[in-house]
Each structure stands twice: as structure tokens, then as C-alpha cells.
N, CA, C and O atoms as CSV, one atom per row, in Angstrom:
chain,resi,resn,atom,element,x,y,z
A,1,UNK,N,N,0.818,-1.194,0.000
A,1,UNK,CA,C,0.000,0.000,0.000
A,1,UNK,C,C,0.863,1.260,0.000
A,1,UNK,O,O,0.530,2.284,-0.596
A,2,UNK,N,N,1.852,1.144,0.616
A,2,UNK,CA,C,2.869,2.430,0.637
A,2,UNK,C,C,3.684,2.342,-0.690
A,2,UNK,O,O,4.451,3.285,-0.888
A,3,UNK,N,N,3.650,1.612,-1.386
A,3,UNK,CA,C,4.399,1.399,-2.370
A,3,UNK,C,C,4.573,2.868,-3.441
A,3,UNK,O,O,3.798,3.821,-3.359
A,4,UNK,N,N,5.490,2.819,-4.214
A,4,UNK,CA,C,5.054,4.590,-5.161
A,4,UNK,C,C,4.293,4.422,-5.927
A,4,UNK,O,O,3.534,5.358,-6.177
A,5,UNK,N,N,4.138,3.070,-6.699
A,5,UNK,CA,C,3.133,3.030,-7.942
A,5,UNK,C,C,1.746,3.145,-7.158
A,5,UNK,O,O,0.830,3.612,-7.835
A,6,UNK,N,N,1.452,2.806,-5.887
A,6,UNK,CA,C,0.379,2.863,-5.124
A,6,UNK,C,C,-0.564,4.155,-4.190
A,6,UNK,O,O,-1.453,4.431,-3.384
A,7,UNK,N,N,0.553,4.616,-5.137
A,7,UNK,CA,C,0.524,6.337,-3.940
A,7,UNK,C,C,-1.046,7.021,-4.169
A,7,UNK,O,O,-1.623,7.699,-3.319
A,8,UNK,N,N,-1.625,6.649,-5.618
A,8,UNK,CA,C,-2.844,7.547,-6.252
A,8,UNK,C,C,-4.250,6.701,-5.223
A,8,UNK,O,O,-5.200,7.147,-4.581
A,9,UNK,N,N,-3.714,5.269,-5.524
A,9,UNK,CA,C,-5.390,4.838,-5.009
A,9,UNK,C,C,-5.469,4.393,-3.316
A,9,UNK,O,O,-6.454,3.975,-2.708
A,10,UNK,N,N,-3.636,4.717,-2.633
A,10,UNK,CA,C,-4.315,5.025,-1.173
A,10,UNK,C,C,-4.647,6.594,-1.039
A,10,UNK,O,O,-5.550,6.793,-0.227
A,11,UNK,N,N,-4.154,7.703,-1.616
A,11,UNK,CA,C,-5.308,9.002,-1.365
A,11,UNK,C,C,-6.479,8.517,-1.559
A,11,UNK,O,O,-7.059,8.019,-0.594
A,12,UNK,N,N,-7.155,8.546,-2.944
A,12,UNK,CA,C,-8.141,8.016,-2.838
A,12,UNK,C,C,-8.652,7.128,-1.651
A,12,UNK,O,O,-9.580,7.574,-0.976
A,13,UNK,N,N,-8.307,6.340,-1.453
A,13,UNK,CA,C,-8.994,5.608,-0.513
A,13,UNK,C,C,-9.011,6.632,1.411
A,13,UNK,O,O,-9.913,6.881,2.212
A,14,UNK,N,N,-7.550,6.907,1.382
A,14,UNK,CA,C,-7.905,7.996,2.436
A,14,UNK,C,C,-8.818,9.138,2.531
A,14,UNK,O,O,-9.587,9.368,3.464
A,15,UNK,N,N,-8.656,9.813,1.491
A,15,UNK,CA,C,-9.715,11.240,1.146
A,15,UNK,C,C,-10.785,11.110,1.080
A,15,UNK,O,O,-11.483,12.065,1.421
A,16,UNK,N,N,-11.583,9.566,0.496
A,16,UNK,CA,C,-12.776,8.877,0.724
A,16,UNK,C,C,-13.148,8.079,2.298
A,16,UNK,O,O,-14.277,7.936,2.766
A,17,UNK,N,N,-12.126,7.727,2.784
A,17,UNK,CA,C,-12.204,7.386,4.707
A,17,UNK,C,C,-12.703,8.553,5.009
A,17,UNK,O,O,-13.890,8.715,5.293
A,18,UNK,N,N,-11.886,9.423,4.975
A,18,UNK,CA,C,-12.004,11.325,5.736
A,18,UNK,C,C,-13.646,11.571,5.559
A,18,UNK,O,O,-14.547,11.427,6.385
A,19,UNK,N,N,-13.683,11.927,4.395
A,19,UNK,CA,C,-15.112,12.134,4.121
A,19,UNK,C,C,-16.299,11.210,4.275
A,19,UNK,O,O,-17.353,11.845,4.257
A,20,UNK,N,N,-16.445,9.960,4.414
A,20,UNK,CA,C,-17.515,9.076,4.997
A,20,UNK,C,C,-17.837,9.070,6.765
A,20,UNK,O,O,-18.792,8.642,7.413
A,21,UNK,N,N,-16.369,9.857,7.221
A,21,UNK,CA,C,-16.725,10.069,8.282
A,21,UNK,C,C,-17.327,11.384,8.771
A,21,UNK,O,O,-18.215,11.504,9.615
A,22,UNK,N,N,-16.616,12.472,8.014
A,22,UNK,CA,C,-16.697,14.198,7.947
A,22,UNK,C,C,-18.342,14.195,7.629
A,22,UNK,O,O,-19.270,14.133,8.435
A,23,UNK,N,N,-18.373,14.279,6.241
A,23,UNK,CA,C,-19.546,14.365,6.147
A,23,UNK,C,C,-20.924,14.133,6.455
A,23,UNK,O,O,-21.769,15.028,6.444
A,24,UNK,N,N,-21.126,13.078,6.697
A,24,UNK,CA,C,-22.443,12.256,7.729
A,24,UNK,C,C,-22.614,13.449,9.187
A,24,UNK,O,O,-23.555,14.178,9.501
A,25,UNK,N,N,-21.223,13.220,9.846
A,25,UNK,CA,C,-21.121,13.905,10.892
A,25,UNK,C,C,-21.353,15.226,10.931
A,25,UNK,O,O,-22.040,15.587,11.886
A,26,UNK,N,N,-20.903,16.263,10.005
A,26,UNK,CA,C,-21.106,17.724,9.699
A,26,UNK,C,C,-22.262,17.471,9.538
A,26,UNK,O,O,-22.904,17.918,10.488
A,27,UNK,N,N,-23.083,16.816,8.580
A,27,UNK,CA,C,-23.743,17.167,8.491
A,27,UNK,C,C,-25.095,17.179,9.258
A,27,UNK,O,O,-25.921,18.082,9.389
A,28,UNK,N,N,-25.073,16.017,9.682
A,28,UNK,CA,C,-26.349,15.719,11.329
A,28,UNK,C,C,-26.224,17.128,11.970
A,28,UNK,O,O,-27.234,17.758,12.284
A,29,UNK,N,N,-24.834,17.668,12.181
A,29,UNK,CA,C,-24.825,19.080,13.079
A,29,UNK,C,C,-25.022,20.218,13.126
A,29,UNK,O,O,-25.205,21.084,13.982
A,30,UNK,N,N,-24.918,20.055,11.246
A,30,UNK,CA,C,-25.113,21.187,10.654
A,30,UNK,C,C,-27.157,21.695,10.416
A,30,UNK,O,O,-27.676,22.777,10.139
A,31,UNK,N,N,-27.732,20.389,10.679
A,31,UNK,CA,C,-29.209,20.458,10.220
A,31,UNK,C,C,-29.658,20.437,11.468
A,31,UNK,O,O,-30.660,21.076,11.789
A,32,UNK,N,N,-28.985,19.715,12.298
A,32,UNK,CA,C,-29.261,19.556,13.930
A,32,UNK,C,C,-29.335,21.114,14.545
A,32,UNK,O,O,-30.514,21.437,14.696
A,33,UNK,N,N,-28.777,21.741,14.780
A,33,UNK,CA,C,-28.886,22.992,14.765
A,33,UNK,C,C,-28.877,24.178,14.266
A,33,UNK,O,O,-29.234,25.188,14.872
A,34,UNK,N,N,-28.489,24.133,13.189
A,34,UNK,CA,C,-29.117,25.556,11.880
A,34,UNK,C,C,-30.528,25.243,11.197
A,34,UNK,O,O,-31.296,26.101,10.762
A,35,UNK,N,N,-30.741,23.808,11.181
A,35,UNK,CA,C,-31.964,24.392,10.164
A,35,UNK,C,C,-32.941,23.217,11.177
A,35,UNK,O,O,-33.792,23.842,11.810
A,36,UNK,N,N,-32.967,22.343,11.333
A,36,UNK,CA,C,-34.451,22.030,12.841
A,36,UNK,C,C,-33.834,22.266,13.553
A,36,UNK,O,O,-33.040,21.328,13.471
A,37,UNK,N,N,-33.316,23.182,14.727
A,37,UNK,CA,C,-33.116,23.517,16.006
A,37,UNK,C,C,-34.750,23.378,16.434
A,37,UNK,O,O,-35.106,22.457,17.169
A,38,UNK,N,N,-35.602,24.261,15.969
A,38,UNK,CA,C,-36.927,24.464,16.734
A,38,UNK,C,C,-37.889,23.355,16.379
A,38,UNK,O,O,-39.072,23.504,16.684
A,39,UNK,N,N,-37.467,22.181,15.720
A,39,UNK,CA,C,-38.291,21.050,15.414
A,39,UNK,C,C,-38.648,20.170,16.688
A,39,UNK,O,O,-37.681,20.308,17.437
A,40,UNK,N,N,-39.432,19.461,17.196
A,40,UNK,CA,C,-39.445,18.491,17.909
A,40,UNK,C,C,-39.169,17.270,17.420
A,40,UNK,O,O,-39.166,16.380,18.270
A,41,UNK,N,N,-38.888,16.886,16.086
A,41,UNK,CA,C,-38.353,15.510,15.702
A,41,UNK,C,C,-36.912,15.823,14.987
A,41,UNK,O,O,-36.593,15.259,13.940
A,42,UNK,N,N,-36.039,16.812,15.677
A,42,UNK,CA,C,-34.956,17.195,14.865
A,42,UNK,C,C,-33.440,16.227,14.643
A,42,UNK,O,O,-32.457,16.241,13.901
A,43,UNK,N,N,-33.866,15.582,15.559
A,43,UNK,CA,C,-32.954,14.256,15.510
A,43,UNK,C,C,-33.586,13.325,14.369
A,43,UNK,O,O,-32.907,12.706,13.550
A,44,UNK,N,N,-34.489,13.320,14.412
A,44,UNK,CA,C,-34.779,12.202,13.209
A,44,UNK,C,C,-34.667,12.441,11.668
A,44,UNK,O,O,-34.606,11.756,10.647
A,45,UNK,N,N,-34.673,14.053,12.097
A,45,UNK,CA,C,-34.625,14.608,10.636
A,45,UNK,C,C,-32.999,14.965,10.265
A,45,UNK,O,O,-32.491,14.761,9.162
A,46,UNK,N,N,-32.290,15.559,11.473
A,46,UNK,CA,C,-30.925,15.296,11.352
A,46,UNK,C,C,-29.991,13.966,10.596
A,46,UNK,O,O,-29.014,13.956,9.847
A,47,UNK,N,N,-30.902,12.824,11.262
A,47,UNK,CA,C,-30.182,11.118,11.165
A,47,UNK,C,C,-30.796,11.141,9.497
A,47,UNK,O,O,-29.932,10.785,8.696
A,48,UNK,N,N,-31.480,11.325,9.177
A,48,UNK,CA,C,-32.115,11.158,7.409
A,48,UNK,C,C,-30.630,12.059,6.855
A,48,UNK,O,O,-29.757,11.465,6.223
A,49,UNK,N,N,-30.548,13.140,7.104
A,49,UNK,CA,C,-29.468,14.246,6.194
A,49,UNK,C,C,-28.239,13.762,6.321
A,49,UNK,O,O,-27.415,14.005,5.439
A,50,UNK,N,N,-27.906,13.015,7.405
A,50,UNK,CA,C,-26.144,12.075,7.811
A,50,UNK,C,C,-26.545,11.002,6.768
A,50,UNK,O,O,-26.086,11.100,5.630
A,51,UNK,N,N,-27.325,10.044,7.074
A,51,UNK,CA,C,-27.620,9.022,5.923
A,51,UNK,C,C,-27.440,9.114,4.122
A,51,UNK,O,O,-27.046,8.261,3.326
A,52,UNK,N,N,-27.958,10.660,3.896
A,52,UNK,CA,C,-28.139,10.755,2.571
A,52,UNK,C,C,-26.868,11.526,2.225
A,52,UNK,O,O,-26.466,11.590,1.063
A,53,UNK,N,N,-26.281,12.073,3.181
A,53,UNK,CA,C,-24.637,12.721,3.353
A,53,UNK,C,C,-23.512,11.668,2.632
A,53,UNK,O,O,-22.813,11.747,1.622
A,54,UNK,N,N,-23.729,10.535,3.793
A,54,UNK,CA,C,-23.465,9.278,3.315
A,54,UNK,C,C,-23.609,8.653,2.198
A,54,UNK,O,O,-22.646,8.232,1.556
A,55,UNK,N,N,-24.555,8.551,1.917
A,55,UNK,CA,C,-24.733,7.853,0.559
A,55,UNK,C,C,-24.103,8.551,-0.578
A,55,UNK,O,O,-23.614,8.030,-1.580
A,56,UNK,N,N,-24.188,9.861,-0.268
A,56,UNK,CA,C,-23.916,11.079,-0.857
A,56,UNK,C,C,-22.435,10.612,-1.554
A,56,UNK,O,O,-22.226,10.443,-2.755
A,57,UNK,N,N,-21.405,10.445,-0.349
A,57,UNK,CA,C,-20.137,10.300,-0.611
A,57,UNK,C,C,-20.255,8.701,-1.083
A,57,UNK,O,O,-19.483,8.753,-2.040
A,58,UNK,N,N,-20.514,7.917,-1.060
A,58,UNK,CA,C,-20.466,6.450,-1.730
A,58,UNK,C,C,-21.050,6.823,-2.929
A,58,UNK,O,O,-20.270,6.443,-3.803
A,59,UNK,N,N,-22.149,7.446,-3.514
A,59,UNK,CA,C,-21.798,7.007,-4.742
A,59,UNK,C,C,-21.181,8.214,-5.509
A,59,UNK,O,O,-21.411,8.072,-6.710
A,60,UNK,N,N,-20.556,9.227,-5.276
A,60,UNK,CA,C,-19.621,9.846,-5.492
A,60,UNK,C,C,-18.129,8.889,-5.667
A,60,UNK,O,O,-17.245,9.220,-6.457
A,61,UNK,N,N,-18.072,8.061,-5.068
A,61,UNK,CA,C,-16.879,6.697,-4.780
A,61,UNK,C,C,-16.949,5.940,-6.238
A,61,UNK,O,O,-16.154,5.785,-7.166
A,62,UNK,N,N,-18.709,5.430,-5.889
A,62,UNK,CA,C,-19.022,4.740,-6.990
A,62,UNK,C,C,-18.856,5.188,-8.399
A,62,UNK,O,O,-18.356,4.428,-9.228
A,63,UNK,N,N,-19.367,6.734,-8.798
A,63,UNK,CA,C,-18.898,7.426,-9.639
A,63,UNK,C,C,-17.571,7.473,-10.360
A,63,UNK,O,O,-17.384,7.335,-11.568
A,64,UNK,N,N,-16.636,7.704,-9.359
A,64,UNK,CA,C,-14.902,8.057,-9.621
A,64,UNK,C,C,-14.404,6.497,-10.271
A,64,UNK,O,O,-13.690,6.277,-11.249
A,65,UNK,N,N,-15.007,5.625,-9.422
A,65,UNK,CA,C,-14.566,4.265,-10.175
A,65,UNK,C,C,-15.239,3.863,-11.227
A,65,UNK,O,O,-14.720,2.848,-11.690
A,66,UNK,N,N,-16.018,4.154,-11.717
A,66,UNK,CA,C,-16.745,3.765,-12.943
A,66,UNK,C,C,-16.461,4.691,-14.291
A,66,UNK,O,O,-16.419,4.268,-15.446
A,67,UNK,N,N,-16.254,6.238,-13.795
A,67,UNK,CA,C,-15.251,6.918,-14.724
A,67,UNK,C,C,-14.347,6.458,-15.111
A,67,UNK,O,O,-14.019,6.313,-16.289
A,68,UNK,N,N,-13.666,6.079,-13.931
A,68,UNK,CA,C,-11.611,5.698,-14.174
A,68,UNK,C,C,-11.617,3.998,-14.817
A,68,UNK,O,O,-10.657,3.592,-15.472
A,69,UNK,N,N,-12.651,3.244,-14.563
A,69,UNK,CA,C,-12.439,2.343,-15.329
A,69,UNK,C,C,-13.272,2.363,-16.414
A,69,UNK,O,O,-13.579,1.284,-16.921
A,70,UNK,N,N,-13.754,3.525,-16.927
A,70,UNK,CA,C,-14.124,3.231,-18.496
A,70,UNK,C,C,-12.673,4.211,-19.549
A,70,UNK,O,O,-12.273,4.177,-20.713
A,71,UNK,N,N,-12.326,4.965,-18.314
A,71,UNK,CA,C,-10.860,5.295,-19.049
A,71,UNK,C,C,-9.546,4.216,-19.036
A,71,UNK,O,O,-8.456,4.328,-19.597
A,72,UNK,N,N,-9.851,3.588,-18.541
A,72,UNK,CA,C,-8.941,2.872,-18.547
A,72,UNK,C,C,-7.985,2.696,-17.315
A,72,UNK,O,O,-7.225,1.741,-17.153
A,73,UNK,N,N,-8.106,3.514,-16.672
A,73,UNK,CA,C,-6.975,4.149,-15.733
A,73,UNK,C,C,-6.881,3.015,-14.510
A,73,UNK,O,O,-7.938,2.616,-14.021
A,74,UNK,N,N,-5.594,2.495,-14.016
A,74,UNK,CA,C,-6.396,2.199,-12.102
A,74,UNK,C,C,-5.588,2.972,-11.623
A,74,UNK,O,O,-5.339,2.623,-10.469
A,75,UNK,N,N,-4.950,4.003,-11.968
A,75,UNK,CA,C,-3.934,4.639,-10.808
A,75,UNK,C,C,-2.626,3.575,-10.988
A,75,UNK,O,O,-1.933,3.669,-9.974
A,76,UNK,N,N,-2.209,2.855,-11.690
A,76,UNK,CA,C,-0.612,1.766,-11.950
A,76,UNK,C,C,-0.313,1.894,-13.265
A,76,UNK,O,O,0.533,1.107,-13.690
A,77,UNK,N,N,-0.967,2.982,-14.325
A,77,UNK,CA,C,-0.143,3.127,-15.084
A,77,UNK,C,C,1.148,2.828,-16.073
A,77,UNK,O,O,2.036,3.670,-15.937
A,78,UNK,N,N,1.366,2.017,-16.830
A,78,UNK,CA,C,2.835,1.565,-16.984
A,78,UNK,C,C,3.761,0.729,-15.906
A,78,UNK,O,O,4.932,1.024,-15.666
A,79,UNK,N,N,3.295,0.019,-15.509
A,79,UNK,CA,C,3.685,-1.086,-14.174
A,79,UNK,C,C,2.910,-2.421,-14.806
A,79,UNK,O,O,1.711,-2.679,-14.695
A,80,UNK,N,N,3.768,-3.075,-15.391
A,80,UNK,CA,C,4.061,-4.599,-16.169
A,80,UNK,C,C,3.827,-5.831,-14.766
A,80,UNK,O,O,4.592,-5.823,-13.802
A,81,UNK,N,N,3.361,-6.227,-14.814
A,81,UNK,CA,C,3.454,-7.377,-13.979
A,81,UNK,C,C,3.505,-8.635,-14.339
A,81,UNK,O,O,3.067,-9.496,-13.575
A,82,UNK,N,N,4.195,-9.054,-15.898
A,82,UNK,CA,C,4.894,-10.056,-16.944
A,82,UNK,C,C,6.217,-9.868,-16.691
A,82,UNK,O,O,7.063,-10.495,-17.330
């Protein structure tokens, strides 16, 4: 995984960790108190906006890999393994 030819798809995979956690989380907090503070079901409506936050960033994931493999690409480039 530390390897150099490997360097592109552990960002990826880190910058996508970061954000499955960031996002969900910002965002429950961000709806949790800026926009239902005065709700009485604002937790439930918070936990829906982390969920779809979530999903949000997976298929954004799903996206990037379905681009890069109709280009061809995996991030190893010119790295023979014959």
C-alpha cells in the first residue's frame, strides 16, 4: 500500500475514509442545529441528512470508479506485472 506506484489509489482511498466520516457527521450538526433547532423531531430529521450525506459520498466513490475504469486508468499506469 505504501508502495510509489500505489501512492494515487491510497489518497483516494484515504480522502474517501475522511469524508464518509466528515460528512455524515457535519452534516447531522449542521441540520441539527441551523436548520431544525426548533423542530421536535430534529434528531430524526438530522439522522435522514447524515444518511443521505453518506450515501452522498459512496456514490460519489461509486462514480470516480466507474469513470476511471471506463478510461482505462487504475492509478498503476505503466507497471508490467509479466
Amino acid at each position: 500500500m505504501l508502495a510509489p506506484h500505489n501512492k494515487a489509489v491510497t489518497m483516494k482511498l484515504v480522502r474517501y475514509s475522511v469524508a464518509m466520516f466528515t460528512f455524515p457527521v457535519g452534516a447531522f450538526f449542521f441540520f441539527q442545529h441551523l436548520v431544525f433547532g426548533s423542530d421536535k423531531n430534529y434528531l430524526g430529521h438530522s439522522g435522514i441528512a447524515a444518511v443521505v450525506a453518506a450515501n452522498l459520498v459512496i456514490a460519489s466513490y461509486v462514480r470516480m470508479a466507474w469513470l476511471e475504469d471506463k478510461d482505462g486508468t487504475d492509478g498503476n499506469a505503466g507497471n508490467k506485472t509479466d
